[in-house]
C-alpha positions as CSV (number, residue, x, y, z in Angstrom):
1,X,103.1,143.1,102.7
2,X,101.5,146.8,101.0
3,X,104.3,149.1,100.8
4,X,103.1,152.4,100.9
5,X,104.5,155.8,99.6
6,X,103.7,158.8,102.3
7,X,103.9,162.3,102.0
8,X,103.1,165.0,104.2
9,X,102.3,165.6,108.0
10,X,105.5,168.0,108.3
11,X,106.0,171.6,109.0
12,X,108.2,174.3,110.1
13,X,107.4,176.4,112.2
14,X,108.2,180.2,113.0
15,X,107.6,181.9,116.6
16,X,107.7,185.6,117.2
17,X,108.3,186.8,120.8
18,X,107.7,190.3,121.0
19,X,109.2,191.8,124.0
20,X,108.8,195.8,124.2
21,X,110.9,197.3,121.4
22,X,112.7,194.1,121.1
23,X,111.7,191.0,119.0
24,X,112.8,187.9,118.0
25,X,112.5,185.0,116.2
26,X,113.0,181.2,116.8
27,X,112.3,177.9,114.5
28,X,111.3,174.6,115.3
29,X,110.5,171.3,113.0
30,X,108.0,169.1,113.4
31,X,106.7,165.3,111.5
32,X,102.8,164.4,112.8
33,X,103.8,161.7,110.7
34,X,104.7,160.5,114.2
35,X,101.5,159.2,115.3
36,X,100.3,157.4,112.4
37,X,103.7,155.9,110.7
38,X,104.3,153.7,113.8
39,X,101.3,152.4,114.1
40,X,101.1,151.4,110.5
41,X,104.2,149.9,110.7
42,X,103.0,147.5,113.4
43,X,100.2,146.7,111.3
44,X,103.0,145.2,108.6
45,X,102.7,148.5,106.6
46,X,106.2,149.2,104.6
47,X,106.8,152.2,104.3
48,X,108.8,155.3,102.2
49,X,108.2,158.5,103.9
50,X,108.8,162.0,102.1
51,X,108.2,165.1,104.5
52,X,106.2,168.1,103.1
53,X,109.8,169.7,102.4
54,X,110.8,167.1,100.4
55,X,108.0,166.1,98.3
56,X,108.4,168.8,95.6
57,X,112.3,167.2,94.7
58,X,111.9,163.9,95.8
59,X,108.3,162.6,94.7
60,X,108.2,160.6,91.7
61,X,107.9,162.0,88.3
62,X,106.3,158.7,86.7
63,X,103.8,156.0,86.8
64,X,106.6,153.9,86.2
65,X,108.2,154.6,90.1
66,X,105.0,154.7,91.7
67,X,104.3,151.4,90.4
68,X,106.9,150.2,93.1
69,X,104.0,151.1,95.7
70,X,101.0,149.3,96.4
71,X,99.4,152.8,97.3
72,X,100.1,156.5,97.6
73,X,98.7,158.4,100.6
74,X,99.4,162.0,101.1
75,X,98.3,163.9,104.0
76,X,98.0,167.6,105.0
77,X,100.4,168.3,101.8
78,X,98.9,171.2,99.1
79,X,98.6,170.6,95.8
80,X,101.3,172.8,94.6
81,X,103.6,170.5,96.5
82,X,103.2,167.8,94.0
83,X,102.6,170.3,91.0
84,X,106.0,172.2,91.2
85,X,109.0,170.3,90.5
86,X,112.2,172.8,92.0
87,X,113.3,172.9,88.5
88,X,109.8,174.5,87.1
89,X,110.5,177.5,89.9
90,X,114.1,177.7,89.8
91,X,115.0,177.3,85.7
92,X,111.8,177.5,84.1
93,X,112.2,173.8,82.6
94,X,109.1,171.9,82.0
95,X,108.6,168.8,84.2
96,X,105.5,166.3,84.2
97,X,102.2,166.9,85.8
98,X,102.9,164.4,89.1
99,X,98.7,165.7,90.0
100,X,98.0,163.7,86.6
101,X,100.7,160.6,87.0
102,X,98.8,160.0,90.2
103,X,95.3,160.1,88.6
104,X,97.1,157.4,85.5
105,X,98.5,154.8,88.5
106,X,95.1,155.1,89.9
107,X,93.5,154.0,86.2
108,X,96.1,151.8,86.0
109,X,95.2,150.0,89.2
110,X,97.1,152.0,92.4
111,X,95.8,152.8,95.2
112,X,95.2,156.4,96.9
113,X,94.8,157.9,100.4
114,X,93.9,161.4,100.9
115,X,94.0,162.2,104.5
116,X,92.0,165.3,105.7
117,X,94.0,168.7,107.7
118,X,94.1,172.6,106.7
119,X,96.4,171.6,103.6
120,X,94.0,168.8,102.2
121,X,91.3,168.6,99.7
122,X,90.8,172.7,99.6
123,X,91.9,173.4,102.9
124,X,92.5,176.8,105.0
125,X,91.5,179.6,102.6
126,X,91.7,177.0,99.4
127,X,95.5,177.0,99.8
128,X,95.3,172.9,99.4
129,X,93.3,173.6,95.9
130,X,92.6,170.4,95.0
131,X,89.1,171.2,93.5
132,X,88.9,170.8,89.6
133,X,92.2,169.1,89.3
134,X,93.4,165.8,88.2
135,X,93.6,164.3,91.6
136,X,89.8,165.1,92.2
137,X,88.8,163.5,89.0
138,X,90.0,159.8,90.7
139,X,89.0,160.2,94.0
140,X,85.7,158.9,95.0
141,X,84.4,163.0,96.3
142,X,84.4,166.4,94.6
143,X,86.6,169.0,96.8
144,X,85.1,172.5,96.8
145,X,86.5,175.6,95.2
146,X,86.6,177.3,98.9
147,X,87.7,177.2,102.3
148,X,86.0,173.5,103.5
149,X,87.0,172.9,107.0
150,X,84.4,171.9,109.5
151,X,85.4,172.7,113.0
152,X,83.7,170.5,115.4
153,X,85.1,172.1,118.4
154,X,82.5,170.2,120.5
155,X,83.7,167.1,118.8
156,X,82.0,164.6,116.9
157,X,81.7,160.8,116.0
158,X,82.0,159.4,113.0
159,X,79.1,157.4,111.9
160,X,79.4,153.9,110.1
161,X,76.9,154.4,107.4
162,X,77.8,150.9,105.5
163,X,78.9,147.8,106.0
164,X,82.7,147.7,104.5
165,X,86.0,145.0,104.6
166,X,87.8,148.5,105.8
167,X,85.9,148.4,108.9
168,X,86.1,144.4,109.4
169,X,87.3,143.9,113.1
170,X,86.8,147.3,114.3
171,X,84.2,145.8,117.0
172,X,83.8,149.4,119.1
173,X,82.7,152.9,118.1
174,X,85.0,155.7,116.9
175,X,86.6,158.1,119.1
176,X,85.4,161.8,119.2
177,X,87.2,164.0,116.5
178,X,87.3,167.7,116.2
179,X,87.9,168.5,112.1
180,X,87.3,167.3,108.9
181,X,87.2,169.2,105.3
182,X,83.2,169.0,103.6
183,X,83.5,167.5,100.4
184,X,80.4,165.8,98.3
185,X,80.2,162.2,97.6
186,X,80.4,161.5,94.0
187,X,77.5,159.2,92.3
188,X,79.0,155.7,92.5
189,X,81.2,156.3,95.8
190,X,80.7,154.1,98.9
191,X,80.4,156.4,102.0
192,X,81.9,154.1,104.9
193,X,81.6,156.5,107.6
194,X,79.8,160.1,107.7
195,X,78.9,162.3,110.2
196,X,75.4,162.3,110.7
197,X,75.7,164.5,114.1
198,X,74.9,168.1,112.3
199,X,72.1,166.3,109.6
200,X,74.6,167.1,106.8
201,X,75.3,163.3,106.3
202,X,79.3,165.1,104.9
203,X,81.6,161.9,104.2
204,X,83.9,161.1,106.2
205,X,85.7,157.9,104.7
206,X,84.4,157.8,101.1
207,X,85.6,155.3,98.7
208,X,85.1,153.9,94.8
209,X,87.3,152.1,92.1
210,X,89.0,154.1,89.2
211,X,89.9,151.8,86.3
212,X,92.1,149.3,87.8
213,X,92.8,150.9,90.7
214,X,91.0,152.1,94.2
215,X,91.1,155.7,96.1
216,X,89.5,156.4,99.4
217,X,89.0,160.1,100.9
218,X,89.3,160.3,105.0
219,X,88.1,163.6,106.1
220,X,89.4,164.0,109.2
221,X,92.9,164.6,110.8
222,X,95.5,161.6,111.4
223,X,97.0,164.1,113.6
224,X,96.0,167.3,116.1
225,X,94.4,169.3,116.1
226,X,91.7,167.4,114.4
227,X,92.4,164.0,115.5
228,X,92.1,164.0,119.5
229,X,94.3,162.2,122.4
230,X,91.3,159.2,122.2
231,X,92.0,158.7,118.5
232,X,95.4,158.8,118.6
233,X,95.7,156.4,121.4
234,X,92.4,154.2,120.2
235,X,93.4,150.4,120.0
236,X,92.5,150.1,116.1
237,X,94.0,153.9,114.9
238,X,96.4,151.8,113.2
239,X,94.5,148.9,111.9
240,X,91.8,151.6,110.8
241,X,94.4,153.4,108.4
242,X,96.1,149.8,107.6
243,X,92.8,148.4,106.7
244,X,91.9,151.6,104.4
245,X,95.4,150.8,103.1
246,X,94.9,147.4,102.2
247,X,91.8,147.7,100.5
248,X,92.7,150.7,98.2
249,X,95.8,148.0,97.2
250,X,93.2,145.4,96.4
251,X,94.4,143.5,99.5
């Protein structure tokens, strides 16, 4: 069984109702994490979850405790997230570098999963700022140093542009998706799947081997907006993500 280590796919949300002179304000939580987690879990995925709230406490501050996971994935979850242990913000106390003890459990032969959304890779405005960082310099793509989203509002489909053991049983076309974030395939990366729609050939599943270890890009949402009602509810959503899963923990 690959037991996997997720973060992200959370947020809280704020709504203002403005009524005349009056306003107010009301709160609600949400986990996207709900459309994937299931499914992965039917696919024999074990899994440890850590919401985007959580991540800068509870996310492991050594290669030593990641090693308990067959792979990492995060998912819509910025950069400072993983940089900015409470203690670095709160008391000034030094803490390690969690962007570089991902990169070393890589090299050391972990797998990794970045998942596309408007906090992934550099995301909305470069608020994700992933570009020039330690988690670029494993991954299989470089991540630009500005806002990379491609909104496909017409929708698009990804392409399979090679033949790959992540896409082994997946006997149908993919589903229409809306989003993904433009990043450049790195000399020695296997694009799986690219959209070939606009003539840009952009990756949208990328993948290569660091040292010992695997990491694989995904460009696209796992959740809305980017990922639409036919993805979502496509017969191999999970056993797409499981098999990406598998293969990044040599399985």
């Amino acid at each position: 069984m690959t037991k996997l280590l997720f973060a992200g796919e959370s947020a809280t949300i704020a709504t203002t109702h403005i009524k005349g002179m009056d306003a107010f304000t009301h709160y609600r939580y949400n986990e996207a994490s709900e459309y994937l987690l299931p499914k992965l879990k039917e696919q024999g995925i074990e899994i440890d979850y850590l919401p985007c709230h959580d991540v800068m406490r509870k996310f492991p501050l050594s290669v030593e405790e990641l090693r308990e996971y067959d792979c990492v994935a995060i998912s819509d979850l910025g950069s400072n997230s993983l940089l900015f242990h409470p203690d670095v913000l709160m008391r000034s106390q030094a803490r390690p570098n969690r962007l570089e003890i991902l990169k070393e459990y890589v090299r050391q032969g972990g797998g990794f999963l970045m998942i596309g959304g408007y906090m992934s890779f550099a995301g909305v405005e470069n608020k994700a700022c992933f570009h020039d960082t330690p988690i670029e310099e494993m991954m299989p793509v470089e991540i630009l140093d500005h806002d990379d989203r491609v909104e496909l509002v017409q929708g698009f489909v990804a392409n399979k542009a090679a033949v790959h053991p992540i896409l082994d049983g997946i006997d149908e076309p993919f589903p229409p998706m809306l989003f993904y974030n433009r990043v450049v395939a790195k000399e020695g990366a296997t694009i799986v799947l690219d959209n070939a729609a606009d003539g840009k050939m952009d990756p949208v599943l990328a993948v290569w081997e660091y040292g010992k270890g695997r990491s694989a890009a995904f460009t696209p949402d796992c959740a809305p907006h980017g990922a639409t009602p036919e993805f979502l509810n496509w017969k191999y959503y999970g056993k797409f993500f499981a098999n990406v899963l598998n293969w990044i923990s040599g399985k």
